[in-house]
Every structure is written in C-alpha cells, then in structure tokens.
VEXDRENPA-518095 format. One record per residue (C-alpha): x, y, z; residue in one letter. Coordinates in steps of 0.2 Angstrom, whole numbers, plus 5000, padded with zeros to 4 digits. Example, Ala and Ser with C-alpha at 12.3 -4.5 7.8 and 13.67 -1.06 7.14 Angstrom:
# residues 2
506249785039a 506849955036s 
# end
This chain:
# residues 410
521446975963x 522646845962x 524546875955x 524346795940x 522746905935x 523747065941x 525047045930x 524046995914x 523247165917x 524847255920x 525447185904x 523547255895x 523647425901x 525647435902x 525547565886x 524147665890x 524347685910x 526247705908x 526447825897x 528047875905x 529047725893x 528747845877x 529347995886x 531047885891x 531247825874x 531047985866x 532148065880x 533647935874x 533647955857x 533748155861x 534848135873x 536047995861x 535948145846x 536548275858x 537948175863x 538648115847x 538448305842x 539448365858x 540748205854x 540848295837x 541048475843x 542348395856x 543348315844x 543448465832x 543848585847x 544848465855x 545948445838x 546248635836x 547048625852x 547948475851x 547348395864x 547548205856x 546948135871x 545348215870x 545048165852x 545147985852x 544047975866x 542848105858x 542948015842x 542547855849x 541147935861x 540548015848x 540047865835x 539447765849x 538147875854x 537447875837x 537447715835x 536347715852x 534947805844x 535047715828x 534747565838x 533447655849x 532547735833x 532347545825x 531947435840x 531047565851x 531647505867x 533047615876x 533847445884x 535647455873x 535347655877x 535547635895x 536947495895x 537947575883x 537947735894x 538147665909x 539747595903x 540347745895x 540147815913x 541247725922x 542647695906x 542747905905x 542647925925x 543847785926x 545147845913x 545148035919x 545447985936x 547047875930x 547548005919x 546948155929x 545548265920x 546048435926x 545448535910x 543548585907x 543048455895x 543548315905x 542648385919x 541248405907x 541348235900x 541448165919x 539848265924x 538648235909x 538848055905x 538448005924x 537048145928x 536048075910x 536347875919x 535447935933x 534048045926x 533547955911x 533747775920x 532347705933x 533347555936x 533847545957x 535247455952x 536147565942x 535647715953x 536347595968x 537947565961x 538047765954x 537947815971x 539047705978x 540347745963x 540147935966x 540247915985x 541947815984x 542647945972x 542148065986x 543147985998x 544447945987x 544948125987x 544348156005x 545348046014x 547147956016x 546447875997x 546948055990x 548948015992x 548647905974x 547848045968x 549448145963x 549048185945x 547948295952x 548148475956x 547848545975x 546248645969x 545448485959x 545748395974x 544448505982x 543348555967x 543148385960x 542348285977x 541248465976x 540848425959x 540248265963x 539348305977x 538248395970x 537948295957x 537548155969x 536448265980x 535348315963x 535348155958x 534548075973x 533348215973x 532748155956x 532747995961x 531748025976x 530548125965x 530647965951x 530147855966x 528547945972x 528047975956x 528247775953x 527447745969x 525647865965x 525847775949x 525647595958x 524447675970x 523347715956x 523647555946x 523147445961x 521547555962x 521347525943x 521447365948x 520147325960x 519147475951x 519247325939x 518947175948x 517547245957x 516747295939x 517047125934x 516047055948x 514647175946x 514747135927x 514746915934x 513246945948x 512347045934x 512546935919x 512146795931x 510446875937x 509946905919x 510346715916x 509246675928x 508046795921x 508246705904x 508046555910x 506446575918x 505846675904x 505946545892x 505346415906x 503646505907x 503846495888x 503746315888x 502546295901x 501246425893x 501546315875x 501346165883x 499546225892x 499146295873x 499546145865x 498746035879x 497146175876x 497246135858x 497245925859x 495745925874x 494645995858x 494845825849x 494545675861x 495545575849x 497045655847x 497745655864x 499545705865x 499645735846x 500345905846x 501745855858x 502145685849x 502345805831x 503445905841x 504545775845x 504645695827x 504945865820x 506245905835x 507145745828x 506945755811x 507945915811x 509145825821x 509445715809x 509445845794x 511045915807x 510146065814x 511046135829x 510246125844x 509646315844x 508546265827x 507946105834x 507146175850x 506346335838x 505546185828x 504846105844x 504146255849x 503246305834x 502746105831x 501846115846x 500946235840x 500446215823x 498746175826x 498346305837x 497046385823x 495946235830x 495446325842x 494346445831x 493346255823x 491846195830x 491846045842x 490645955834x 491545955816x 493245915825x 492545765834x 491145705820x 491445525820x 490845525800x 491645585783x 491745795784x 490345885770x 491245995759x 490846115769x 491346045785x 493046015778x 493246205768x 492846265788x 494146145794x 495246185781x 495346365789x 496346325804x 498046365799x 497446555795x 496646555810x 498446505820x 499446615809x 498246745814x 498446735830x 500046695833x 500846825817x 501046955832x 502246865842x 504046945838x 505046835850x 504846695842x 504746775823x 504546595812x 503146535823x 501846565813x 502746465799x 502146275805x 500446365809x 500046395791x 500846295780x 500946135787x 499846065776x 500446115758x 500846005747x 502545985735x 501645985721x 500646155724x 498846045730x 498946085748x 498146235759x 497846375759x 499046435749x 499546315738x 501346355740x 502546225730x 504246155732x 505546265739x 504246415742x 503646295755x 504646345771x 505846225777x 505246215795x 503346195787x 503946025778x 504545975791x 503045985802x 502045915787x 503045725786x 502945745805x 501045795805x 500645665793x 501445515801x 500545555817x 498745575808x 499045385802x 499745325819x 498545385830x 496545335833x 495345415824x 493445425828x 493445335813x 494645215813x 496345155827x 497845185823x 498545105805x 500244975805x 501945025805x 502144955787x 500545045780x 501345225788x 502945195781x 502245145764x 501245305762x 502545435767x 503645335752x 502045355740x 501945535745x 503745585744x 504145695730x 502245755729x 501545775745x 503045775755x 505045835753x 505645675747x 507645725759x 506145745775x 505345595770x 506845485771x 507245565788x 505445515796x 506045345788x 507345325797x 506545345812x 505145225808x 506645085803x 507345115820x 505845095829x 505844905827x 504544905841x 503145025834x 503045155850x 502945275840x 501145295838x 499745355849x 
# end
C-alpha cells in the first residue's frame, strides 16, 4: 500500500483505533483542575505563613491552569495544555533553583509540574529535552557546578539530585512503557492495514469476476433475443430483418425523447421481441399473399397475447412484455386487444407502435414492395394524434428528414 493511501487510512481510523487521544484529553483537563486547585490551596496556605514568594507564584500558577482547561474543555485538543506546562516546568525549576526552594512546597511544585510534562505528554522531544534538563540539574549539584549552588543547604544538596533521580528514573520507565505500548499499537495498525488492502483486493478480484459474469450474462441475453427474433422473422418470408430494424428505430426514437442509455437498450430488447406471439399463428395465414378473411385477421389479431403469454414470466427483464402486447393500440382507444387509449398506453408500447408502423410501410409485402419515403412520412403525420402519439410521431420524423437517402427500409 503506498504512503499516500496509509496515511488517508491513518487519518479514517485515527479516532476509533486511537482511542488513547480521549484518554489524554480527559487526563489534561483533570490534571489543569487539580493544579489550579492546588495553586489555590498553595496560595491560601502559603499566605497564612507569609511566605510572599510562594503566593505570587501560586496565584499566577493557579489562574493559568484554569485557563488550560478552559481552553482544553472548548477546543478539545490538549496542544495549549502541554506547552503551557512544559513552560511552567522549566520557569518554576528555573526560579527555585536561583532562588533556592529548600521548603516543601517548592519541592512539591518542582516535582509535580515536570512528572505531569512527562507522563501526560507522548512527544519525544519534550521527554528528550526533560531528560536532558533533569540530568544536568543532576550534575549541577554533583559536580564542581555545585559551588554556584550556595543558596542551597548541605542536605538539599544531597536530597535534591536524589529527588530528581527518581523522578527521571520513573519517568523513563513510563516512557519506555508509552513506547511499547505505541509500538503494539502500530504493529497492529500496519496489520489493520494490509488486513485492509488484502480485503480490498479480494473485494476488486471479486467484483471483477462478477463483472465478467455480468457481462456474459447479458451477452447470452442478447444472443438468445436475437435467435428469438431471427426465429420469429424466418415465419414470414417477407419480413426479413423486421424485428431487428423496429428495434433500432425504437432504440433511437428514445434517444431522441432523451432516454438514458440504460432505457434505450431495455427498449431494444423488448422491440426485438414484440412480435414474438407470432410464433403461435399459422404459417399459411402469415404468408398469404391475399387480403386476411375476418377470421384470419381476428386469429392474427391474437399474437400479442400470445407473446405476453409467454414472455409475462420473465422477471429479469419486468416491462418486456409491454411491446408484446400493446404495440398495436391505438390513441384513440381502436387498437388491440385491449383497447387501451392515450396515456393508459404504456410509453414504451407507443413507441414500438410509430416504430412498428413505419417498418410495415417500408418493407415488402407479399402484396405489395415497399411504399416511398414521402407516402410513410405522410401517413405517420395523418395518424398522429389518433393512431399514434403525436411527441413519438414527430421523433420517427425526424428520422425520416434525416434520412435524405431512403435506407431506412427493408
């Protein structure tokens, strides 16, 4: 996984995985209250004894601790938290070791302030230049450095680099116990990681496979509509290609209404197929080469419930039966075999209709070729608001006006 992605899912699980943040921000605004109440306490106690010293710097402690979880409460981030305790640290170590902090709450002050720096702060740095601080301090009273250190008693001299060495020896053992703990943590984020990245490939290689399924799903779709629709134009020796050809002008018609592409290939498909109830009529009354008895024609007239019979069960496809049986009602309530009207006509079904229609004019009959452009185009204008929808009607015109060289036609 490259760098880039690790760090966009460090940033996605940063919350949930490191939980740890919300138990550092709550550990600061506990630890900011208790200071600014043991500022207080000092300053009170400090007062009674007359230590001024003590009081300003307690007063002035105090305050800025509260102000630290104000902040902290409000922004919920522990940033100002940290850097104004670490600088706190240093000012107090600083000043008691100018001024010598021989009595127990400079000792205390001193000891607290640093120890919270380095428990509550993860930060190498400040725990690097703590160590250093405390270290030198160390050596300051254990060495020839401990000549400048006159303020201080003989037995601080000794009890103070103690002091501090134990602090620093704690210190580092939390810190050596922050670090493994950091450490497991990105162990078993980097194995959250790949868990990830190897779920994510499964997840690819599979939604790839069912892709693949898809599309040959839906290419033995095509080919088994085609070898229906090829079945049902090899029953009339004079409509060859007809089905596929109304397919196409419906395909296109809906282009031009602006169907999306999803809606224009469903139309295709049930286009191809609209006179698939064919199947169930008797050669010789599909290829008579004279005008159809009454009886003849009321037999033909039953194709479209035969197709919506048989196709009614298919539930992938659930509006293919549409183009099956009503594609030849009529606007005005006088088609079959319903006699649907107006908008209770399906959409798709009207469409098939202008598409069916056109093709019956523009392709050979046993009793008669193929009519002229003009007479096709004259007839869909003359039907148009009774036999067809007058918005489809103007579409199939179109496509006539553009075909300037009449290949539209059988």
């Amino acid at each position: 996984m490259s760098e880039k992605k690790k760090e966009q899912t460090s940033k996605k699980y940063k919350v949930e995985f490191f939980s740890s943040e919300k138990d550092t921000l709550l550990l600061a605004k506990v630890v900011s209250l208790t200071m600014f109440l043991l500022g207080v306490a000092m300053a009170i106690t400090t007062m009674v004894e007359g230590n001024k010293a003590m009081v300003i710097v307690s007063f002035t402690y105090g305050p800025l601790f509260l102000l630290a979880f104000v902040v902290t409460t409000i922004t919920k981030k522990t940033r100002f938290f940290f850097i104004l305790g670490f600088i706190l640290s240093f000012c107090m170590e600083f000043v008691f070791i100018i001024t010598g902090g021989q009595e127990g709450f400079g000792i205390f002050w001193m000891c607290i302030i640093t120890f919270f720096t380095f428990f509550t702060n993860r930060k190498r740095v400040f725990f690097t230049v703590n160590a250093f601080y405390l270290l030198f301090v160390i050596l300051g009273f254990w060495s020839p450095l401990s000549q400048f250190c006159y303020q201080f008693s003989d037995t601080m001299r000794v009890r103070f680099p103690i002091l501090y060495m134990i602090e620093f020896i704690f210190a580092s053992i939390v810190r050596i116990r922050l670090s493994k703990v950091e450490r497991n943590r990105s162990e078993l984020f980097n194995e959250l990681i790949e868990l990830q990245d190897s779920l994510q490939q499964q997840v690819e290689e599979r939604t790839k496979e069912l892709n693949e399924e898809k599309n040959n799903s839906e290419k033995l779709l095509i080919e088994v509509t085609q070898a229906l629709a090829t079945t049902i134009d090899a029953k009339d020796k004079y409509t060859s290609g007809h089905s596929r050809r109304v397919a196409e002008y419906s395909k296109k018609i809906a282009e031009l209404l602006g169907k999306d592409e999803k809606v224009q290939r469903e139309i295709f498909f049930i286009a191809l197929l609209h006179d698939i109830g064919k199947i169930g009529i008797p050669d010789e009354i599909i290829n008579k080469r004279d005008n159809l008895t009454e009886e003849e024609f009321n037999q033909m007239k039953k194709h479209p419930e035969i197709g919506y019979e048989i196709l009614k069960n298919i539930t992938t496809m659930p509006n293919l039966e549409i183009g099956v049986r009503w594609h030849h009602e009529r606007l005005d309530g006088k088609g079959y075999p319903d006699a649907l009207s107006g908008d209770k006509i399906p959409e798709y079904a009207r469409i098939i209709s202008v598409a069916d229609a056109y093709d019956a004019m523009t392709s050979n009959r046993s009793y008669r070729g193929y009519l002229p452009q003009a007479v096709a185009r004259s007839e869909l204008i003359k039907g148009s608001g009774t036999q067809f929808a007058p918005e489809i009607a103007e579409k199939m015109i179109q496509i006539i006006d553009a075909d300037t060289e009449y290949k539209l036609h059988e």
